[in-house]
N, CA, C and O atoms as a Maestro MAE file, in Angstrom:
{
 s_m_m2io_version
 :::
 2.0.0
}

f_m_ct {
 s_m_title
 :::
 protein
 m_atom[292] {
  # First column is atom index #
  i_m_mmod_type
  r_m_x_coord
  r_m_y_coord
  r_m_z_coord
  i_m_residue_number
  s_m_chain_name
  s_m_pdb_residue_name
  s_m_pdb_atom_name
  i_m_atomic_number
  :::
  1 25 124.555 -28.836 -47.776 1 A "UNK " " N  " 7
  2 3 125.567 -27.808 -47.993 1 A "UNK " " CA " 6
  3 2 126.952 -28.463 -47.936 1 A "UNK " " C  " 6
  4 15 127.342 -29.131 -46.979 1 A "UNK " " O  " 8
  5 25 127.734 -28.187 -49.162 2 A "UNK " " N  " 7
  6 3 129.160 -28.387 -49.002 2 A "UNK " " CA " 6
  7 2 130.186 -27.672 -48.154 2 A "UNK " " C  " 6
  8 15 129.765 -26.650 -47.613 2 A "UNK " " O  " 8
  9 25 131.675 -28.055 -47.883 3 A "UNK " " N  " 7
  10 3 132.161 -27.524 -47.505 3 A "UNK " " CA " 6
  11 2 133.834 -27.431 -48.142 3 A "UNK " " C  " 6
  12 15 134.535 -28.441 -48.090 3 A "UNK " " O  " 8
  13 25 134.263 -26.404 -48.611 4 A "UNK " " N  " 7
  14 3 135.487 -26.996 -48.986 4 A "UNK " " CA " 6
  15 2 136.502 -27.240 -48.136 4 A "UNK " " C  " 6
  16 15 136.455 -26.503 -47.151 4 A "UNK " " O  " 8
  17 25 137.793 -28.328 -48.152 5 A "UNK " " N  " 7
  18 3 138.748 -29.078 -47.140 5 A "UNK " " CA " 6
  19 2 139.795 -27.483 -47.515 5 A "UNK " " C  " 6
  20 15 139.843 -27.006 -48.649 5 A "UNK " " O  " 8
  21 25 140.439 -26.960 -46.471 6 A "UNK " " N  " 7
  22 3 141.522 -26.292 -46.140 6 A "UNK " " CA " 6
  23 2 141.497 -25.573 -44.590 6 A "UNK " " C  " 6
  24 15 140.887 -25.740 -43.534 6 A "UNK " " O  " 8
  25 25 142.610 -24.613 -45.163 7 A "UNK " " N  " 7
  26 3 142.669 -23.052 -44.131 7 A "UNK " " CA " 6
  27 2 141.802 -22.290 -43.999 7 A "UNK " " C  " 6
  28 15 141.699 -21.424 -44.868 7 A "UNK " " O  " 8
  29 25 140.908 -22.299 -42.955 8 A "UNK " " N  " 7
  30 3 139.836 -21.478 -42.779 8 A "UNK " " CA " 6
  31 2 140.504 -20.105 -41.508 8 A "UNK " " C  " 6
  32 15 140.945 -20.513 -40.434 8 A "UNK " " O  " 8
  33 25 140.498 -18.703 -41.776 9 A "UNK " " N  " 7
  34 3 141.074 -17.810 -40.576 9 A "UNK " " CA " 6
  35 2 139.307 -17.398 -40.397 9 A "UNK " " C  " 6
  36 15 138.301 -17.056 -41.018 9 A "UNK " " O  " 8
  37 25 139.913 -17.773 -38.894 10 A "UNK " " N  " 7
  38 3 138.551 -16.988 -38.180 10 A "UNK " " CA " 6
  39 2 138.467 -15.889 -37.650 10 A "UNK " " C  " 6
  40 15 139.510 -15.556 -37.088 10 A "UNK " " O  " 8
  41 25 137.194 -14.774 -37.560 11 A "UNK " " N  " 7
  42 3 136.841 -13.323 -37.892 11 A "UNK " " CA " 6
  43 2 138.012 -13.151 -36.557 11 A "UNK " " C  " 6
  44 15 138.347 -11.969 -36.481 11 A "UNK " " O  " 8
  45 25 138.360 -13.589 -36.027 12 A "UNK " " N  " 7
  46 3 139.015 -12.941 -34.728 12 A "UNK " " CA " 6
  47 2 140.819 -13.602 -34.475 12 A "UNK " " C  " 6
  48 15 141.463 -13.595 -33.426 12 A "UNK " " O  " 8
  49 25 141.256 -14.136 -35.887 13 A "UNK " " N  " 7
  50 3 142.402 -13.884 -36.408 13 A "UNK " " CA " 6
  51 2 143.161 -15.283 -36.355 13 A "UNK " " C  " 6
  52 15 144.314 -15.203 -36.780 13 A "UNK " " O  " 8
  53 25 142.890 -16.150 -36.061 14 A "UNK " " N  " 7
  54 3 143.291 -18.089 -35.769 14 A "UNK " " CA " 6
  55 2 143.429 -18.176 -36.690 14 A "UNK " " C  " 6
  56 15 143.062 -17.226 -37.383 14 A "UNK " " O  " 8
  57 25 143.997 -19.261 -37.303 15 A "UNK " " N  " 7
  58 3 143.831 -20.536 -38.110 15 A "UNK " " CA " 6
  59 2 143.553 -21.794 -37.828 15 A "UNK " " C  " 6
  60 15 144.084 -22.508 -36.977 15 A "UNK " " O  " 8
  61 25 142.483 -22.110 -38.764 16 A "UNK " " N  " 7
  62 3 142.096 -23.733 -38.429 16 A "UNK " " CA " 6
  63 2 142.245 -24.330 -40.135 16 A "UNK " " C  " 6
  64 15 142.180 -23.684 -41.180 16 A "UNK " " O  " 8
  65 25 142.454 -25.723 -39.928 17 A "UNK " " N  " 7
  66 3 142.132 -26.557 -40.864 17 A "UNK " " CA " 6
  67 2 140.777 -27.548 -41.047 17 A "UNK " " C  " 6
  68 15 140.430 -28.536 -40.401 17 A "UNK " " O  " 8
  69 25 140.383 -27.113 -41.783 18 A "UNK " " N  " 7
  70 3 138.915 -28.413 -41.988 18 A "UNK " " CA " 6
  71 2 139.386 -29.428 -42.433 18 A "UNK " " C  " 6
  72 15 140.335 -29.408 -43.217 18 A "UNK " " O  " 8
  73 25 138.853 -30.441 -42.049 19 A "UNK " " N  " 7
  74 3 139.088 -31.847 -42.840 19 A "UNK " " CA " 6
  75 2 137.825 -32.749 -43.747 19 A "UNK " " C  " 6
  76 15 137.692 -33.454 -44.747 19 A "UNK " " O  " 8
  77 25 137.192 -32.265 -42.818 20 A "UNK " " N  " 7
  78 3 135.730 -32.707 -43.637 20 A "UNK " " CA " 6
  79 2 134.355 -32.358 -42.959 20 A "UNK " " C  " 6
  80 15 134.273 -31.564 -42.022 20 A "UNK " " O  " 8
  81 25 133.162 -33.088 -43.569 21 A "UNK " " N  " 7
  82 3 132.113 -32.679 -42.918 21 A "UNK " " CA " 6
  83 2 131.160 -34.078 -42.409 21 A "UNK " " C  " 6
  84 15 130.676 -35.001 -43.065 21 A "UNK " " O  " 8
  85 25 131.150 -33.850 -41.341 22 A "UNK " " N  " 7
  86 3 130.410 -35.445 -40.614 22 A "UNK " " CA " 6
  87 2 129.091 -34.917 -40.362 22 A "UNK " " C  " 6
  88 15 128.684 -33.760 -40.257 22 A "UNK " " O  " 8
  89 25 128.462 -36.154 -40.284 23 A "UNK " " N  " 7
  90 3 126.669 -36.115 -39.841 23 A "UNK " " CA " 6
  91 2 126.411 -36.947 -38.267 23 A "UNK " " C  " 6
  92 15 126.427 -38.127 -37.916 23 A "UNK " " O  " 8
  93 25 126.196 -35.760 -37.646 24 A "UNK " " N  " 7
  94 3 126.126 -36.585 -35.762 24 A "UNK " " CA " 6
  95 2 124.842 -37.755 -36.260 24 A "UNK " " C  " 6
  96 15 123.871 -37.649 -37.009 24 A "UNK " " O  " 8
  97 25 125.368 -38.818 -35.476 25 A "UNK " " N  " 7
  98 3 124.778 -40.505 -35.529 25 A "UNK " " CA " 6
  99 2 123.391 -39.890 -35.409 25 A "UNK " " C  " 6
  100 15 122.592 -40.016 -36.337 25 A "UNK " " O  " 8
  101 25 122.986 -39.037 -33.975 26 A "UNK " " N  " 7
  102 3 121.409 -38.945 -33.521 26 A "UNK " " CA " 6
  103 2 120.807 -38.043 -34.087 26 A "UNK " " C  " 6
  104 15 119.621 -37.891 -34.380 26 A "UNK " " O  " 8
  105 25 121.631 -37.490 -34.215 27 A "UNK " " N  " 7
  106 3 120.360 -36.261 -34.991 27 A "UNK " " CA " 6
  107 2 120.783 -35.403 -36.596 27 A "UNK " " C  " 6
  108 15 120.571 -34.301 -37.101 27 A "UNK " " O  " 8
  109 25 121.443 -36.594 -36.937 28 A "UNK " " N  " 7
  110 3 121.640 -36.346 -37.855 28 A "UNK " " CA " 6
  111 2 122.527 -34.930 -38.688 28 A "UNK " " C  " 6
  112 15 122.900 -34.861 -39.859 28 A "UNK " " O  " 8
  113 25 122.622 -34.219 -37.906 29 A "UNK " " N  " 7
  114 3 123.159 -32.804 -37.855 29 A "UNK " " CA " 6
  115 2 124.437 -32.600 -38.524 29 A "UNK " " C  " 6
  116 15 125.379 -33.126 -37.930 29 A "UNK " " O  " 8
  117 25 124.741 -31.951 -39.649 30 A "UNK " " N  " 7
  118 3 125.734 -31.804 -39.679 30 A "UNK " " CA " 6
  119 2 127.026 -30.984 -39.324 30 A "UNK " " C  " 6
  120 15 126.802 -29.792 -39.117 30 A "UNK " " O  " 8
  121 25 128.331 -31.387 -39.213 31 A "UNK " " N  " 7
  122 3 128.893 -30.606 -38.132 31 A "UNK " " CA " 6
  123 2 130.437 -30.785 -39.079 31 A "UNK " " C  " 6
  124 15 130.671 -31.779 -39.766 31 A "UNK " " O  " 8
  125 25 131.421 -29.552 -38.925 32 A "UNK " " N  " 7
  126 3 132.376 -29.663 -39.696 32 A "UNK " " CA " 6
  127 2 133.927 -30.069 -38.450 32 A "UNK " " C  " 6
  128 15 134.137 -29.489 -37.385 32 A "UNK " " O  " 8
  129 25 134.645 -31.031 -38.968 33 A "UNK " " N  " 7
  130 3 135.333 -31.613 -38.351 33 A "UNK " " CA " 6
  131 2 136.843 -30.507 -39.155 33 A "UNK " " C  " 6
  132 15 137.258 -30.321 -40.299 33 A "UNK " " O  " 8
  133 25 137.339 -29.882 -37.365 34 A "UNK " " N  " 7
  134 3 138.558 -29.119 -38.160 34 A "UNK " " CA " 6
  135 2 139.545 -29.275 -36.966 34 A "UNK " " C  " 6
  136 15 139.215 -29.784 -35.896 34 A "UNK " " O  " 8
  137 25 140.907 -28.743 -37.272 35 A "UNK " " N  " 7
  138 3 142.078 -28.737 -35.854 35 A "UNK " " CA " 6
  139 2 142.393 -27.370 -35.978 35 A "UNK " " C  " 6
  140 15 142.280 -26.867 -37.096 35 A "UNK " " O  " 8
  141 25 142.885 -26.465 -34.736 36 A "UNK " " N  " 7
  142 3 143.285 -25.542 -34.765 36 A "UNK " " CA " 6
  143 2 145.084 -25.471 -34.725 36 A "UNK " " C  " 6
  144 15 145.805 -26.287 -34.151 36 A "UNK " " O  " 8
  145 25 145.416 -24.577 -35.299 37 A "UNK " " N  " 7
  146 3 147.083 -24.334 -36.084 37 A "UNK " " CA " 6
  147 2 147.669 -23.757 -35.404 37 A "UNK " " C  " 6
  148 15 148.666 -23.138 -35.777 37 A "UNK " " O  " 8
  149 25 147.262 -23.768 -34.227 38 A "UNK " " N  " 7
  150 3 147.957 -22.960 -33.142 38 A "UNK " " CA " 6
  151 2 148.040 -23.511 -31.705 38 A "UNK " " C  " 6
  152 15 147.091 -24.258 -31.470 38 A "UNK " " O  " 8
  153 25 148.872 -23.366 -30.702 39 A "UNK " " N  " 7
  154 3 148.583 -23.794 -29.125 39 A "UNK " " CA " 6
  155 2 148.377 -25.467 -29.146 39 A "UNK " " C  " 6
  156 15 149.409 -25.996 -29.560 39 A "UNK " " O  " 8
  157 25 147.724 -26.074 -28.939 40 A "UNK " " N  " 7
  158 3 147.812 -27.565 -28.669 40 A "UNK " " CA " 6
  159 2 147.473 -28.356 -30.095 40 A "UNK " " C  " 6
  160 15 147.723 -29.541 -30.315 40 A "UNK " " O  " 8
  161 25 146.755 -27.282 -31.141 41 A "UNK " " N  " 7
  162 3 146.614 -28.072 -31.634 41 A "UNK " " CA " 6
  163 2 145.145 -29.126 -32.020 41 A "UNK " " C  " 6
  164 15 144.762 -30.050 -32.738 41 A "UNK " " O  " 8
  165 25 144.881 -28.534 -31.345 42 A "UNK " " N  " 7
  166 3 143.321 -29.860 -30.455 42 A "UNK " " CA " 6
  167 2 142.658 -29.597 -32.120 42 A "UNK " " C  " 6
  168 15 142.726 -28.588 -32.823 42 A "UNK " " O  " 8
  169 25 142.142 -30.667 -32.337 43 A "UNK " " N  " 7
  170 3 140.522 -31.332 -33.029 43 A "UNK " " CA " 6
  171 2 139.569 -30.748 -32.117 43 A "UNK " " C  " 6
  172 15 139.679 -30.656 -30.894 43 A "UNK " " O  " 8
  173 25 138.227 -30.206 -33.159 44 A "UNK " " N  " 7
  174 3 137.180 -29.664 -32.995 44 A "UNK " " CA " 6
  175 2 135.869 -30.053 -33.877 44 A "UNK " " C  " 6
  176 15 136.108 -30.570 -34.969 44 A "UNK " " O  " 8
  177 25 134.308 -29.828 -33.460 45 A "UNK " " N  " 7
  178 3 133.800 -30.358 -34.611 45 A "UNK " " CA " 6
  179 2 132.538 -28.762 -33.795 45 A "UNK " " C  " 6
  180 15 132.129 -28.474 -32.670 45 A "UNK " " O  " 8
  181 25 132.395 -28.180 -35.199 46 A "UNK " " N  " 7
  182 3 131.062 -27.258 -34.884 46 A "UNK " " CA " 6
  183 2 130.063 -27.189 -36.113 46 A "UNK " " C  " 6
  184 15 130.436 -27.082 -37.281 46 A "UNK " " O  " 8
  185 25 128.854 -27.257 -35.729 47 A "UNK " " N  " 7
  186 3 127.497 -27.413 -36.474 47 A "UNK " " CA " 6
  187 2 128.130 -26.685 -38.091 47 A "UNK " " C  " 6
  188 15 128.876 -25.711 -38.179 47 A "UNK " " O  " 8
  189 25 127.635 -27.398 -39.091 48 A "UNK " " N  " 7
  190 3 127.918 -26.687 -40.168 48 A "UNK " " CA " 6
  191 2 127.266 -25.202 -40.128 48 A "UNK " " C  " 6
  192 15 128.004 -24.217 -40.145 48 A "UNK " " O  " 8
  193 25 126.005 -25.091 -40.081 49 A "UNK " " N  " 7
  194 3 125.391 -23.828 -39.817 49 A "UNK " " CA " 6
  195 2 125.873 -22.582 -38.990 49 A "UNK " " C  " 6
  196 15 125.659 -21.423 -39.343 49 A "UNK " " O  " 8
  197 25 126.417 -22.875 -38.073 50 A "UNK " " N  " 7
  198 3 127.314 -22.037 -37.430 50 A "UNK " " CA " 6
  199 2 128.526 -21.879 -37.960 50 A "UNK " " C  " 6
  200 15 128.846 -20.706 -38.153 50 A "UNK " " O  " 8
  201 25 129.289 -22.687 -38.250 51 A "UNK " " N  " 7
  202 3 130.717 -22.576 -39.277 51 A "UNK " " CA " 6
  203 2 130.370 -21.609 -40.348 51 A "UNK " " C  " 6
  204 15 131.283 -20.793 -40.476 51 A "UNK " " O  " 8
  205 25 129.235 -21.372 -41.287 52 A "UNK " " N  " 7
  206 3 129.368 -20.896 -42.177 52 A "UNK " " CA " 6
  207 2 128.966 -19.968 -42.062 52 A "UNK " " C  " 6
  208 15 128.947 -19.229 -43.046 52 A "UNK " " O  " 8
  209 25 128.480 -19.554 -40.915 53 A "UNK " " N  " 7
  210 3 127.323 -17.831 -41.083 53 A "UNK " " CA " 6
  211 2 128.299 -17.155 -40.828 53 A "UNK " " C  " 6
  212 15 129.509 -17.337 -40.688 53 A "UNK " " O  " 8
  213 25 127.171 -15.838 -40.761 54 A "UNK " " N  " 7
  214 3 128.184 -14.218 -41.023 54 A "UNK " " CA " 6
  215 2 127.674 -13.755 -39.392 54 A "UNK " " C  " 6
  216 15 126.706 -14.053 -38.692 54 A "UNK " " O  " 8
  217 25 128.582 -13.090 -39.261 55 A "UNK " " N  " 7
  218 3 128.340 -12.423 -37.501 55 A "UNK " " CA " 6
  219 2 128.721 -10.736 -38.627 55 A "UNK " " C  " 6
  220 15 129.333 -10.360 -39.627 55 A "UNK " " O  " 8
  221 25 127.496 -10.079 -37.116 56 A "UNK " " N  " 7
  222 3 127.860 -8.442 -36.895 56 A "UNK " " CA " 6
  223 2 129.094 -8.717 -36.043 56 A "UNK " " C  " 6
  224 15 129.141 -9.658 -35.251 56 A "UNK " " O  " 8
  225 25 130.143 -7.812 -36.251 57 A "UNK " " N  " 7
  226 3 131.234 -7.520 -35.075 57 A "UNK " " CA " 6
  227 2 130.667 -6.188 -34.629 57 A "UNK " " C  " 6
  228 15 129.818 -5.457 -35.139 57 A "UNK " " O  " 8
  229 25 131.505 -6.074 -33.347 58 A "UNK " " N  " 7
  230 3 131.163 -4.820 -32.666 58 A "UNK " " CA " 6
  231 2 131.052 -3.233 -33.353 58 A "UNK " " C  " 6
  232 15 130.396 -2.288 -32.916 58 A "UNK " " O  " 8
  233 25 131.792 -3.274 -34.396 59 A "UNK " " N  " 7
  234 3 131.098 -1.871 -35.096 59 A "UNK " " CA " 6
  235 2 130.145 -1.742 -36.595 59 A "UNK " " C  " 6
  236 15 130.156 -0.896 -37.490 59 A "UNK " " O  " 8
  237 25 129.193 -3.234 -36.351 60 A "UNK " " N  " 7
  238 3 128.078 -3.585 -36.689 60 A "UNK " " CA " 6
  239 2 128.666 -3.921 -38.867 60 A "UNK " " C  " 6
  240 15 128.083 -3.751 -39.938 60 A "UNK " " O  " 8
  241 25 129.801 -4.340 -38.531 61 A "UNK " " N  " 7
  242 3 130.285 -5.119 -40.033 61 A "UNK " " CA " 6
  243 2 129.638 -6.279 -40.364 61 A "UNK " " C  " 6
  244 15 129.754 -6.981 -39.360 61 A "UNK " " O  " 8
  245 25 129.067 -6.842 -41.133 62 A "UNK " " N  " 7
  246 3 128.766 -8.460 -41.570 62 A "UNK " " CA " 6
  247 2 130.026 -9.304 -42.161 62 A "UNK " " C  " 6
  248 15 130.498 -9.459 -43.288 62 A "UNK " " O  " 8
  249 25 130.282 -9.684 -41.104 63 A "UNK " " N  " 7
  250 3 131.514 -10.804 -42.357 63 A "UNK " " CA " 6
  251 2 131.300 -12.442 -41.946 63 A "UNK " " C  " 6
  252 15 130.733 -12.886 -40.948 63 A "UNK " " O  " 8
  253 25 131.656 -12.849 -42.555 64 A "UNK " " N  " 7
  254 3 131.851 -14.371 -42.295 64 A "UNK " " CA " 6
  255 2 132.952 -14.885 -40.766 64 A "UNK " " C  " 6
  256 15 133.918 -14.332 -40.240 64 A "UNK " " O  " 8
  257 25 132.341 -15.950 -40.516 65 A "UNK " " N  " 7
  258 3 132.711 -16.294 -39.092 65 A "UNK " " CA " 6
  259 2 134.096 -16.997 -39.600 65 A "UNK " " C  " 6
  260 15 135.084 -16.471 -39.089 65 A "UNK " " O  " 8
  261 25 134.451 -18.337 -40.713 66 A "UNK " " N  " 7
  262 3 135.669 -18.143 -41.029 66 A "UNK " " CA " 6
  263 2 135.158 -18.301 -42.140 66 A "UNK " " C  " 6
  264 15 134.137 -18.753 -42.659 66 A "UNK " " O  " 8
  265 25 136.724 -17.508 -42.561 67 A "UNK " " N  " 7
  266 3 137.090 -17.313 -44.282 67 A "UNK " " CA " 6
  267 2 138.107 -18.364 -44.696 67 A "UNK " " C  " 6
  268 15 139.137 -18.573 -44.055 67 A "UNK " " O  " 8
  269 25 137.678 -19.178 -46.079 68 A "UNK " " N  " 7
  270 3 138.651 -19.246 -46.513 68 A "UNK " " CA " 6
  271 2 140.130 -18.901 -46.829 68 A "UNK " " C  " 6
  272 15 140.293 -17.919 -47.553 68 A "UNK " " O  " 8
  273 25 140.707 -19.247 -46.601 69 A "UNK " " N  " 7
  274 3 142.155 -18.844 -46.880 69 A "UNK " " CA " 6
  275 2 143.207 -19.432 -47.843 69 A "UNK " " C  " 6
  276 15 143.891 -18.671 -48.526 69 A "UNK " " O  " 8
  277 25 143.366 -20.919 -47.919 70 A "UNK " " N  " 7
  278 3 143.853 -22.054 -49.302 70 A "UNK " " CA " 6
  279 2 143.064 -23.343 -48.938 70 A "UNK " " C  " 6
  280 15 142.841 -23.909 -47.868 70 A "UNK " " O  " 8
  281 25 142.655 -23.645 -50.494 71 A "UNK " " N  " 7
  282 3 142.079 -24.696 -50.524 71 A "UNK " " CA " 6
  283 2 143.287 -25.915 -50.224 71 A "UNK " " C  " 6
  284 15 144.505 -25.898 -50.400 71 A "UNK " " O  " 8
  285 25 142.404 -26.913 -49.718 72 A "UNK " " N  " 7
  286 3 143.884 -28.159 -49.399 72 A "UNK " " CA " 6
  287 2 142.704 -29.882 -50.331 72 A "UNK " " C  " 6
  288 15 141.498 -30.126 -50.361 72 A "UNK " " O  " 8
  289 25 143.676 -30.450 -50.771 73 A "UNK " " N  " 7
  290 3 142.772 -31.594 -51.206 73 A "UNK " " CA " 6
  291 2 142.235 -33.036 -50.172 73 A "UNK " " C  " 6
  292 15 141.497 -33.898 -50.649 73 A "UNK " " O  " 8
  :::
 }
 m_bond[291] {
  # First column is bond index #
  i_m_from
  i_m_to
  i_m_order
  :::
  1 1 2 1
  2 2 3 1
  3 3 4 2
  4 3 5 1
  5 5 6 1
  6 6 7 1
  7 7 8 2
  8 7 9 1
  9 9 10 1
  10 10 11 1
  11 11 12 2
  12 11 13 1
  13 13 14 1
  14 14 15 1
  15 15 16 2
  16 15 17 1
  17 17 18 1
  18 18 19 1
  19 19 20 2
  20 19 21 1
  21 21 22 1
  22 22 23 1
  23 23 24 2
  24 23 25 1
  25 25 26 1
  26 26 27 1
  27 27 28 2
  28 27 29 1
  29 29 30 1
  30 30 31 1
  31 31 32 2
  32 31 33 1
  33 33 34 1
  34 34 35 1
  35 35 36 2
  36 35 37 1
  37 37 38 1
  38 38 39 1
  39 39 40 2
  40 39 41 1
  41 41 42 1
  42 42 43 1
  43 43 44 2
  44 43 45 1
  45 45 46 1
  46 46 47 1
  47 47 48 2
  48 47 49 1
  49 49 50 1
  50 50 51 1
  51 51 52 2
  52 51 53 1
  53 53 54 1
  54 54 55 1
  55 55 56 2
  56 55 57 1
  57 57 58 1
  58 58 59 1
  59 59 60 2
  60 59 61 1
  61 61 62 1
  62 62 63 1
  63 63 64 2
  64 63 65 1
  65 65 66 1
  66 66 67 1
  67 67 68 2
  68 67 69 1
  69 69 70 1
  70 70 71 1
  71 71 72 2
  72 71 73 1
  73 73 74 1
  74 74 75 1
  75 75 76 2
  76 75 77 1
  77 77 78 1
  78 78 79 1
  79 79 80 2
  80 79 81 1
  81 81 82 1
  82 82 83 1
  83 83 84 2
  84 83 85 1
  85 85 86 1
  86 86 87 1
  87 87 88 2
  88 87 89 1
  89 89 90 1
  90 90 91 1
  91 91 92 2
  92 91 93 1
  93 93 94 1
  94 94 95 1
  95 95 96 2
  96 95 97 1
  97 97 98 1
  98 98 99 1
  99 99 100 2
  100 99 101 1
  101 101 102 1
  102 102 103 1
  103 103 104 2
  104 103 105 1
  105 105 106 1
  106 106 107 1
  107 107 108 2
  108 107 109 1
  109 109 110 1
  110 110 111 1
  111 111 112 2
  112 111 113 1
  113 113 114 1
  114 114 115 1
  115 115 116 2
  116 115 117 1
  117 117 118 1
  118 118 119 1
  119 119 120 2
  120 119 121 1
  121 121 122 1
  122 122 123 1
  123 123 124 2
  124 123 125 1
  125 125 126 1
  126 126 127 1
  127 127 128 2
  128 127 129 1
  129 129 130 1
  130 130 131 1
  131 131 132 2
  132 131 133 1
  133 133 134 1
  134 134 135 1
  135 135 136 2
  136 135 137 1
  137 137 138 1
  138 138 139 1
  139 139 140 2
  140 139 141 1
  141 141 142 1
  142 142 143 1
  143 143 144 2
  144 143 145 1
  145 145 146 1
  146 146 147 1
  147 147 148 2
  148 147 149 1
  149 149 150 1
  150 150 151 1
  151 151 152 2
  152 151 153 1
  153 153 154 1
  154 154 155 1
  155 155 156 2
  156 155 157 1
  157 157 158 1
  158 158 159 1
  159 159 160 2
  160 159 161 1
  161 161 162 1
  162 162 163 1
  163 163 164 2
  164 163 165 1
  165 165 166 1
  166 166 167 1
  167 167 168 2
  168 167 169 1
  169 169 170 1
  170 170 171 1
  171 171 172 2
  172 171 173 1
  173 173 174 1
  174 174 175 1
  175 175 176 2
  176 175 177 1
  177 177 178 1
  178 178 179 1
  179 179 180 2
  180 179 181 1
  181 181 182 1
  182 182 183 1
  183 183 184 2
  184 183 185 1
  185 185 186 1
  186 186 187 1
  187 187 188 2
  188 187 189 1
  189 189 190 1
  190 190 191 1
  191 191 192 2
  192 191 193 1
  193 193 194 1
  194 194 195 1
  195 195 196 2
  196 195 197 1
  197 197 198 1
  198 198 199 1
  199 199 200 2
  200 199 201 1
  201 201 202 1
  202 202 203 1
  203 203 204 2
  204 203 205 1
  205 205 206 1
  206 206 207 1
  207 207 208 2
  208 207 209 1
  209 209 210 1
  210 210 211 1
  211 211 212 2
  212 211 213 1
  213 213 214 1
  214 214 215 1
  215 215 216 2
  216 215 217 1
  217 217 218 1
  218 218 219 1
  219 219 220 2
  220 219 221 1
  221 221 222 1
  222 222 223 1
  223 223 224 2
  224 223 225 1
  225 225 226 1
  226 226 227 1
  227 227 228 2
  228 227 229 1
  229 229 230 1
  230 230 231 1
  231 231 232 2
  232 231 233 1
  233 233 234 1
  234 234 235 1
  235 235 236 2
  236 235 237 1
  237 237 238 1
  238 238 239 1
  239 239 240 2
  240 239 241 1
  241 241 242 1
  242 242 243 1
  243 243 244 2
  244 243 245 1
  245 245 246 1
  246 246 247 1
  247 247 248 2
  248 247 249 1
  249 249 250 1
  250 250 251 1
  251 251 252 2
  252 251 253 1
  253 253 254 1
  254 254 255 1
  255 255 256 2
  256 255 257 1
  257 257 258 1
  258 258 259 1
  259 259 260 2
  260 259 261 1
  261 261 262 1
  262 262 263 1
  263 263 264 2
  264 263 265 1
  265 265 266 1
  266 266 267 1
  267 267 268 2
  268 267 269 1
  269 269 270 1
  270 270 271 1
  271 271 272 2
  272 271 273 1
  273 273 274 1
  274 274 275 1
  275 275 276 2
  276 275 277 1
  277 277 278 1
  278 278 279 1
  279 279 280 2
  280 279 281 1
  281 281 282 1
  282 282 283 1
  283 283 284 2
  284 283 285 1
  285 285 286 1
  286 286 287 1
  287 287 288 2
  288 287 289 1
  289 289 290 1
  290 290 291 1
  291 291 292 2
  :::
 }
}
């Protein structure tokens, strides 16, 4: 699974930037490498599979965990 590089807002209102998508050394797993646009700032890396799924929110909506927002190259 691909991922495209930008602004991803997440279901609960942040911004992050992706930069790319890495494969953990041991298990091969892939995991998307992003920084958050807010507060410190910090680098993050979470399982691609989780990055891309859809969550119920509390009044049982399906949406995506983050959305695109602008593509970046």
């Amino acid at each position: 699974m691909s991922l495209k590089k930008g602004i991803y807002q997440h279901y609960k209102g942040n911004l992050y930037q992706v930069f790319n998508v890495a494969t953990h050394s041991e298990t091969r797993e892939q995991v998307v490498v992003y920084q958050c646009l807010y507060g410190d700032y910090s680098m993050w890396v979470r399982p691609l599979t989780m990055f891309t799924e859809t969550i119920t929110t509390a009044d049982d909506r399906e949406i995506e965990r983050f959305k695109l927002i602008q593509e970046t190259e």
